[in-house]
C-alpha positions as protocol buffer text, in pm:
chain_id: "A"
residue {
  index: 1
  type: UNK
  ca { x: -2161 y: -1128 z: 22 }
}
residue {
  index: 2
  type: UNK
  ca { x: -2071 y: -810 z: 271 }
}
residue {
  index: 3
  type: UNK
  ca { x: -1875 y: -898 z: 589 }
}
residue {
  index: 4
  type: UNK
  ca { x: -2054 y: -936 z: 916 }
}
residue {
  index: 5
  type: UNK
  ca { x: -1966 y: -649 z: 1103 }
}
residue {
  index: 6
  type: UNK
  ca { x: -2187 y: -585 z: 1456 }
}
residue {
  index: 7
  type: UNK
  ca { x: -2110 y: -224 z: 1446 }
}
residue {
  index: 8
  type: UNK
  ca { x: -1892 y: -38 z: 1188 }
}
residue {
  index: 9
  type: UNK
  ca { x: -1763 y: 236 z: 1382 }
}
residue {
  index: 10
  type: UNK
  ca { x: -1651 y: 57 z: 1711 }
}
residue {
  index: 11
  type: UNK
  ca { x: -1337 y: -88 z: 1715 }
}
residue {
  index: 12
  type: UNK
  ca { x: -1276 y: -508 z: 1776 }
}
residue {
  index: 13
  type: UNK
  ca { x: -1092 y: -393 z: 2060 }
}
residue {
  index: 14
  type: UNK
  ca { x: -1254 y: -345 z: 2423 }
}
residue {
  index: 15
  type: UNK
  ca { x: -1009 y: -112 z: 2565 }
}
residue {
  index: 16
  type: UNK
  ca { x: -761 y: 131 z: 2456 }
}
residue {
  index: 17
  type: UNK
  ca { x: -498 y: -21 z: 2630 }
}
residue {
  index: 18
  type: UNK
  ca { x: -566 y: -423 z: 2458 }
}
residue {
  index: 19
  type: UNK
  ca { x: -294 y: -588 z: 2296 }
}
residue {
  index: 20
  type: UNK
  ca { x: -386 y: -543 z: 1896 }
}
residue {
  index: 21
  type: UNK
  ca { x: -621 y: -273 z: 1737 }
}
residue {
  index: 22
  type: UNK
  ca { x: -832 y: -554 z: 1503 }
}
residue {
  index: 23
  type: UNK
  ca { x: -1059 y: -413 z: 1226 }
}
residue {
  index: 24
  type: UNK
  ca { x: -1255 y: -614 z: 1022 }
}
residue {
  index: 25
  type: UNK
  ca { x: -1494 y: -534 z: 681 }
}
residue {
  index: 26
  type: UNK
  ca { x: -1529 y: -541 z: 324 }
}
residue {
  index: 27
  type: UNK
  ca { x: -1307 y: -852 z: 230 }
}
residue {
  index: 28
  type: UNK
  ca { x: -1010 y: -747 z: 509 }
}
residue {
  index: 29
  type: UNK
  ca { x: -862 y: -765 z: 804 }
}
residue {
  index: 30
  type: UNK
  ca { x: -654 y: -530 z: 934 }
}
residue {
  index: 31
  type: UNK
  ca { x: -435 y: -628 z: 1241 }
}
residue {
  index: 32
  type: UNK
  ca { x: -229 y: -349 z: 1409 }
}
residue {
  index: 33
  type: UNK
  ca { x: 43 y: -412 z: 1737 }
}
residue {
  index: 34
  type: UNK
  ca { x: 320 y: -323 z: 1869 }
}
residue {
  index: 35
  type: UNK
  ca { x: 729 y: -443 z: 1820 }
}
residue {
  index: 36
  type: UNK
  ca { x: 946 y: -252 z: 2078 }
}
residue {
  index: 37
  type: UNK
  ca { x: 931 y: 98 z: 2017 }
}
residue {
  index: 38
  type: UNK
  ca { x: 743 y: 47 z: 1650 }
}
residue {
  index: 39
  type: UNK
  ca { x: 357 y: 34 z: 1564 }
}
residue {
  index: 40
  type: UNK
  ca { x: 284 y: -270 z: 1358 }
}
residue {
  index: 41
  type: UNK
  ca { x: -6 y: -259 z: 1075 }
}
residue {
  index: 42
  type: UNK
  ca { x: -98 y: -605 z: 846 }
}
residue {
  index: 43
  type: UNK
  ca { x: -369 y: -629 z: 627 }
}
residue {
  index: 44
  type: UNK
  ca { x: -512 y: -956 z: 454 }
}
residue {
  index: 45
  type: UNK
  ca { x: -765 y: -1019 z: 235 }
}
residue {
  index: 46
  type: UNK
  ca { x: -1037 y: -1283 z: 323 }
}
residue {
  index: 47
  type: UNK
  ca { x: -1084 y: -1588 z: 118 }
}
residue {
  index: 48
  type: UNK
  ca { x: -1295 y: -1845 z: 279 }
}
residue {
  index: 49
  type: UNK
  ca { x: -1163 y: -1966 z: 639 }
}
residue {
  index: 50
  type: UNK
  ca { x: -783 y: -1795 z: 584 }
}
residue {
  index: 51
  type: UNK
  ca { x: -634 y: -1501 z: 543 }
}
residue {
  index: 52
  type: UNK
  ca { x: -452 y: -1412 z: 210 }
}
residue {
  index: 53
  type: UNK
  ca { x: -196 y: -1171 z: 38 }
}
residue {
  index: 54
  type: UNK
  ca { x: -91 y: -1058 z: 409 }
}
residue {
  index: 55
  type: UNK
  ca { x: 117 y: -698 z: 341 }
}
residue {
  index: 56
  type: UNK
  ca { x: 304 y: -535 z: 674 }
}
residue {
  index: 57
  type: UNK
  ca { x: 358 y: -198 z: 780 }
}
residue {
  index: 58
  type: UNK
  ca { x: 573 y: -81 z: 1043 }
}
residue {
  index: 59
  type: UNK
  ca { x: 523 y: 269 z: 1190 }
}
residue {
  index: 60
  type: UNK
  ca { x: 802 y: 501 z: 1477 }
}
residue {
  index: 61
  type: UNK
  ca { x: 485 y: 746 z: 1538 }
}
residue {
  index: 62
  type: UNK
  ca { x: 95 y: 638 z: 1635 }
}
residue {
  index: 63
  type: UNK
  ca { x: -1 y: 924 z: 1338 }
}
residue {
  index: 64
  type: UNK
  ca { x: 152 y: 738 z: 1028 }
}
residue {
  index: 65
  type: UNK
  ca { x: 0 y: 395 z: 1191 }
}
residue {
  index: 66
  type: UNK
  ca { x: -335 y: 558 z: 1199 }
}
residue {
  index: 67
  type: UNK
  ca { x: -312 y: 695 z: 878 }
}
residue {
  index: 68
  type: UNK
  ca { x: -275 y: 360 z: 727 }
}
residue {
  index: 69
  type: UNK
  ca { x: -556 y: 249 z: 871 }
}
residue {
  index: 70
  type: UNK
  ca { x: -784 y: 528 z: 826 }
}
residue {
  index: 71
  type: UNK
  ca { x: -611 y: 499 z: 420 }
}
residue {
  index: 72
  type: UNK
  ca { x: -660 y: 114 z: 437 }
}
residue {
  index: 73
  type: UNK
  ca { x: -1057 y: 141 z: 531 }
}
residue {
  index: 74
  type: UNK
  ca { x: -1139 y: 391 z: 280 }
}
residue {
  index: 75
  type: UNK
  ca { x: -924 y: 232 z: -30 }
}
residue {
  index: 76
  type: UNK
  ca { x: -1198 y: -124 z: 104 }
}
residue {
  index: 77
  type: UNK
  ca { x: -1483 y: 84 z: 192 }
}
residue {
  index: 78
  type: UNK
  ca { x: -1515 y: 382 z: -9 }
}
residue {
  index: 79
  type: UNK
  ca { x: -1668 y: 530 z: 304 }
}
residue {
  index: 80
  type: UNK
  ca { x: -1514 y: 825 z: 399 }
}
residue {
  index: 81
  type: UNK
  ca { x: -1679 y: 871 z: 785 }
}
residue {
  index: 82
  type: UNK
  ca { x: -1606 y: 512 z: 867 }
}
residue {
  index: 83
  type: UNK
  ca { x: -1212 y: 546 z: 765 }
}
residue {
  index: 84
  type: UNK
  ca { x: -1194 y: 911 z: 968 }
}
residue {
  index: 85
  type: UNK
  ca { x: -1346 y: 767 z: 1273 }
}
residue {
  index: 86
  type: UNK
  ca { x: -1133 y: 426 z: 1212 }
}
residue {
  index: 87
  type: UNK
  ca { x: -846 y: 632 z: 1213 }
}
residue {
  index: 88
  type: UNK
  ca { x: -911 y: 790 z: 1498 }
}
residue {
  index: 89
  type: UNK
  ca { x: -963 y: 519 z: 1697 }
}
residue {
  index: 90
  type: UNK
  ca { x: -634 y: 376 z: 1559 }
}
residue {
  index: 91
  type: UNK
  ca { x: -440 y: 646 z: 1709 }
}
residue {
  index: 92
  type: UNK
  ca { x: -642 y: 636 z: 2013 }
}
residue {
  index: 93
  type: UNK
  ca { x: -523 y: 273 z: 2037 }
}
residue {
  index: 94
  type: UNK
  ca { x: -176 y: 328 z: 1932 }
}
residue {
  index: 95
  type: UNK
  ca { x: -137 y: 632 z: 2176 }
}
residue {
  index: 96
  type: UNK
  ca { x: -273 y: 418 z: 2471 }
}
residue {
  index: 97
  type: UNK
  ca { x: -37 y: 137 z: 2374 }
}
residue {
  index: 98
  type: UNK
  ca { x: 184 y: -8 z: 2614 }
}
């Protein structure tokens, strides 16, 4: 059964300068943040009421961080305008970052 998502192509995130950039849809999560001077990307895999086979990035620049995630989205999605404008909004996020 497809993820719940309330709309696709607006990030979990209510302004560019929150805490974590949070994307959820087809079977993951992705969960992006910052550690010192380094952008942070995990993504797990939903299985019921947890979060499984958690993998971690670390990113120095915002572009390699939003690559991920625009990579991440399309390798779940197979949908190549929701992983551009993901991706975009990722390195909105991780530009705005404090």
């Amino acid at each position: 059964m497809p993820d719940f998502v309330i709309d696709p192509l607006r990030p979990a995130i209510s302004s560019d300068t929150a805490a974590l950039f949070l994307w959820r849809g087809a079977g993951i999560v992705l969960l992006g943040g910052r550690e010192g001077e380094r952008w942070i990307l995990a993504r797990a895999w939903l299985e019921g009421d947890r979060l499984a086979h958690v993998r971690r990035w670390s990113f120095g620049q915002p572009i390699p961080f939003s690559g991920q995630v625009r990579r991440l989205i399309m390798d779940a999605t197979a949908d190549a305008e929701l992983a551009q404008t993901q991706g975009m909004l990722a390195l909105t996020w991780a530009e705005a970052a404090p």
